[in-house]
C-alpha positions as CSV (number, residue, x, y, z in Angstrom):
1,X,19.9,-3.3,-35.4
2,X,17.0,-0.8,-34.6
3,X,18.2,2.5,-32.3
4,X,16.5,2.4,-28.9
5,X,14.3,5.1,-29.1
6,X,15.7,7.9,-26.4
7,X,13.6,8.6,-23.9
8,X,13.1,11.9,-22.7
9,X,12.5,13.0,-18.6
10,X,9.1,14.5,-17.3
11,X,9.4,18.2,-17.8
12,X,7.8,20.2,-14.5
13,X,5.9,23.2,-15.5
14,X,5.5,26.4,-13.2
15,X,1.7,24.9,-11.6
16,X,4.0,22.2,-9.9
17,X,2.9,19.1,-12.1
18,X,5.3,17.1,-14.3
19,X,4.2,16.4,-17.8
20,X,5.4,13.1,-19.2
21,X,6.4,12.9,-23.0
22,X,2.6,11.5,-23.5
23,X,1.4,14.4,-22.0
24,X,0.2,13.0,-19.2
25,X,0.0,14.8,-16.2
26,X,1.4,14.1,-12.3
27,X,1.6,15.8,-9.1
28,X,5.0,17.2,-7.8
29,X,6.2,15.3,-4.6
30,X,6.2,19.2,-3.1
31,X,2.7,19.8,-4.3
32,X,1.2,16.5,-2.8
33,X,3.1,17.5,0.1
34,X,1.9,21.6,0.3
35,X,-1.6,21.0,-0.6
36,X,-2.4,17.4,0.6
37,X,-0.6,17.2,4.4
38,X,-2.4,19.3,7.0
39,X,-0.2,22.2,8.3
40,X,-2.0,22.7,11.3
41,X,-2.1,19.8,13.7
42,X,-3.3,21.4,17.2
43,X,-7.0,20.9,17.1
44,X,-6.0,16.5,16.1
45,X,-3.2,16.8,18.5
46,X,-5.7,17.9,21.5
47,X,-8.0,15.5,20.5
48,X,-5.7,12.5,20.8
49,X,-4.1,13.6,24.0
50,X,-7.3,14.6,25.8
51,X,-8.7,10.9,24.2
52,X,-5.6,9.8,25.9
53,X,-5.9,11.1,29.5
54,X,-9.7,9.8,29.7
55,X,-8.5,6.2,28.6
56,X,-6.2,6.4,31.3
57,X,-8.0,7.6,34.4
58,X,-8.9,3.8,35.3
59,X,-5.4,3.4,35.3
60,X,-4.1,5.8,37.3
61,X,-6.3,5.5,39.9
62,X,-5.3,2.2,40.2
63,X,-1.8,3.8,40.2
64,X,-2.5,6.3,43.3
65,X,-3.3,3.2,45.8
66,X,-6.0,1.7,48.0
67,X,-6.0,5.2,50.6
68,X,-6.0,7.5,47.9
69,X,-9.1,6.3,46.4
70,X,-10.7,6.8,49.2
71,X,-10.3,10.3,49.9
């Protein structure tokens, strides 16, 4: 009976990739996430919540009541 060939782990180097025994290389989970995610959200945050209130005004005027709208 043949011995199952052992099978070694990805080794991860100091630029944050792993290399796999056949040398291939892959991206860290905490490299993707450093270099891939956004950091600063403000200027999409705004965006969305002023893209927000405009959707709504229909609604809240609606909201406010037949007198109110007329002032």
């Amino acid at each position: 009976m043949a011995r199952a060939k052992k099978l070694e782990p990805p080794r991860r180097g100091r630029d944050g990739y792993y290399t796999l025994p056949d040398g291939t290389k892959c991206f860290s989970v905490t490299n993707i996430i450093s270099h891939g995610v956004p950091k600063d959200l403000t200027g999409w945050a705004s965006w969305e919540a002023a893209l927000l209130a405009v959707e709504s005004v229909p609604k809240l005027v609606r909201l406010r009541g037949e007198s109110e709208r007329a002032d």
